[in-house]
C-alpha positions, 0 to 999 in steps of 0.5 A: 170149742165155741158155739160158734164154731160148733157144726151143729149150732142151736135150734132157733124155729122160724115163724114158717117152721112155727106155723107149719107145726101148728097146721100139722097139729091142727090137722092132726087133729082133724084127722083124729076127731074125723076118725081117720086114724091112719092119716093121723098116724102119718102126721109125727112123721110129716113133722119130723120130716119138716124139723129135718128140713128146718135142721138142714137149712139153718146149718145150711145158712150158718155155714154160708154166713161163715164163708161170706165173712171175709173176716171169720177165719177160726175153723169149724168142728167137723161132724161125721157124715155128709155134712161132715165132708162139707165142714172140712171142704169150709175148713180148707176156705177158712184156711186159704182166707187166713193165708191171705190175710197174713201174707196181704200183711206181710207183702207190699202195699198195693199200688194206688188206684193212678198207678193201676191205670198207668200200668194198664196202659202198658207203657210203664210195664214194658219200657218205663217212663221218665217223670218229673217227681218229687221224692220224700224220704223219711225216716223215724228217729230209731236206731238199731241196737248192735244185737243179735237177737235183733231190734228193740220191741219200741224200735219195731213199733215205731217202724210200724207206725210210721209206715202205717201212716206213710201207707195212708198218706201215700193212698190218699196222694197216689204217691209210690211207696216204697222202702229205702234202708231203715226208710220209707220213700214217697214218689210223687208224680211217678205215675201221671206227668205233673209240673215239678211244683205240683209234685213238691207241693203234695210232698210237702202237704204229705211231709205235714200229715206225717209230722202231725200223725207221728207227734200224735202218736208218739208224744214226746218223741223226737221228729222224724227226718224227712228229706225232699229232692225233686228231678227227673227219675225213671219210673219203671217195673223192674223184674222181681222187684216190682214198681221202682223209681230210680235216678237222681231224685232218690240219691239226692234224698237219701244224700239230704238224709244222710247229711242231716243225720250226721250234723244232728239236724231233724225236720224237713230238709231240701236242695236248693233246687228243690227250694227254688221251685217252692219259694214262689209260693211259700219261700216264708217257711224254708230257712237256709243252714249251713249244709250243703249237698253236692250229687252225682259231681254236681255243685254243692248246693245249699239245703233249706230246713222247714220251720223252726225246727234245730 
């Protein structure tokens, strides 16, 4: 076991320590040059009094220091007696901190600070409200081999390097994260009324970062495929599964997706109805392509790609 997880830690005398032994020596010697023997004889018992203090403080501090680190979760060893039956109730916090840390991993990310106050307000925890949002789905360019034993390790990376960086980007925008198939899905606007175009514009700054951070990290990779779908969606807390938006939006992007993949188109794509609602401010970066994506019995619509990208 470590020093530092031992219960008993080296001793360290503080200068008040120091200086109470120094008192005691001094007046010990006093007390002997003034002929008081009894009084003398008391002062290693005085001492030892005071070493046994200073003992029990600083293992006192030690353990405190170890309950105030949030980070410190490696248990201590448990020595007989009292301080013993402490060690091992310090032992039981250490370990109810590890669980939460690992279960704080596993669980979804927590909701951004926009919607904590939507939710406060109580609309949206009972009856839900429809938004006007803008959907980005994105997914990395791996595939599931048919085994059994499950996926590749460098498949399992790229997964959590992208929602890493989606967890980041969606934080920073107040944007719904949530997962769709082997995707993540970014709702922007699911919390707060907002004009279709702000919505898509901050989807599209995201759908930038994402590219940038991924190129970044994996070099040499091929692009991710994202897809953007804007529309009226009900944003809700759904027993179970906690927040969601549902609706066309969400069907339209995972539609865009999907359309994509089987053409063997990569980058950013979107409807024309989503481009439309872009194209005051940066038509210039949307290129139209043969596709064509038709929802819920509604017309074929045309999809645009950003950039250059095949």
């Amino acid at each position: 076991m470590s020093r530092h997880n031992k219960a008993t830690q080296p001793f360290r005398p503080s200068p008040r320590y120091i200086g109470a032994m120094l008192v005691l020596l001094l007046a010990g010697a006093l007390f002997w040059w003034a002929g008081q023997l009894a009084a003398s004889a008391l002062i290693p018992l005085v001492a030892l009094l005071v070493h046994a203090i200073e003992r029990r403080d600083q293992r006192a501090q030690a353990l405190a220091r170890r309950i105030a680190d949030r980070q410190d979760v490696e248990k201590i060893e448990v020595p007989s007696g009292a301080w013993g039956a402490l060690a091992r109730a310090v032992n039981g916090l250490l370990h109810e901190r590890l669980l939460e840390q690992r279960l704080r991993e596993a669980l979804p990310a927590p909701l951004p600070i926009e919607a904590v106050h939507s939710l406060l307000g109580g609309d949206l925890l009972t009856q839900g409200q429809s938004r006007q949002v803008a959907v980005l789905l994105v997914g990395a360019p791996v595939r599931a081999p048919a085994w059994d034993q499950g996926v590749r390790r460098s498949g399992l990376v790229a997964w959590q390097a992208l929602a890493h960086a989606a967890h980041d980007i969606a934080q920073g925008y107040g944007a719904l994260l949530q997962p769709c198939g082997d995707a993540v899905m970014l709702v922007f606007g699911a919390f707060d009324d907002r004009t279709s175009s702000e919505a898509l514009r901050e989807a599209l700054g995201a759908a930038e970062q994402l590219q940038r951070a991924w190129q970044a990290t994996f070099v040499g990779a091929g692009p991710l495929a994202l897809a953007l779908a804007s529309g009226y969606a009900l944003a809700a807390a759904l027993p179970g599964l906690g927040f969601c938006v549902v609706g066309a939006p969400v069907e339209q992007a995972v539609g865009l997706q999907q359309l994509a993949l089987r053409a063997r188109r990569s980058g950013l794509m979107c409807s024309e109805e989503s481009y439309r609602s872009l194209r005051r401010e940066q038509a210039a970066g949307w290129q139209p392509t043969d596709l064509r994506v038709s929802i819920a019995n509604r017309p074929p619509q045309m999809v645009y790609r950003w950039g250059d990208a095949p």
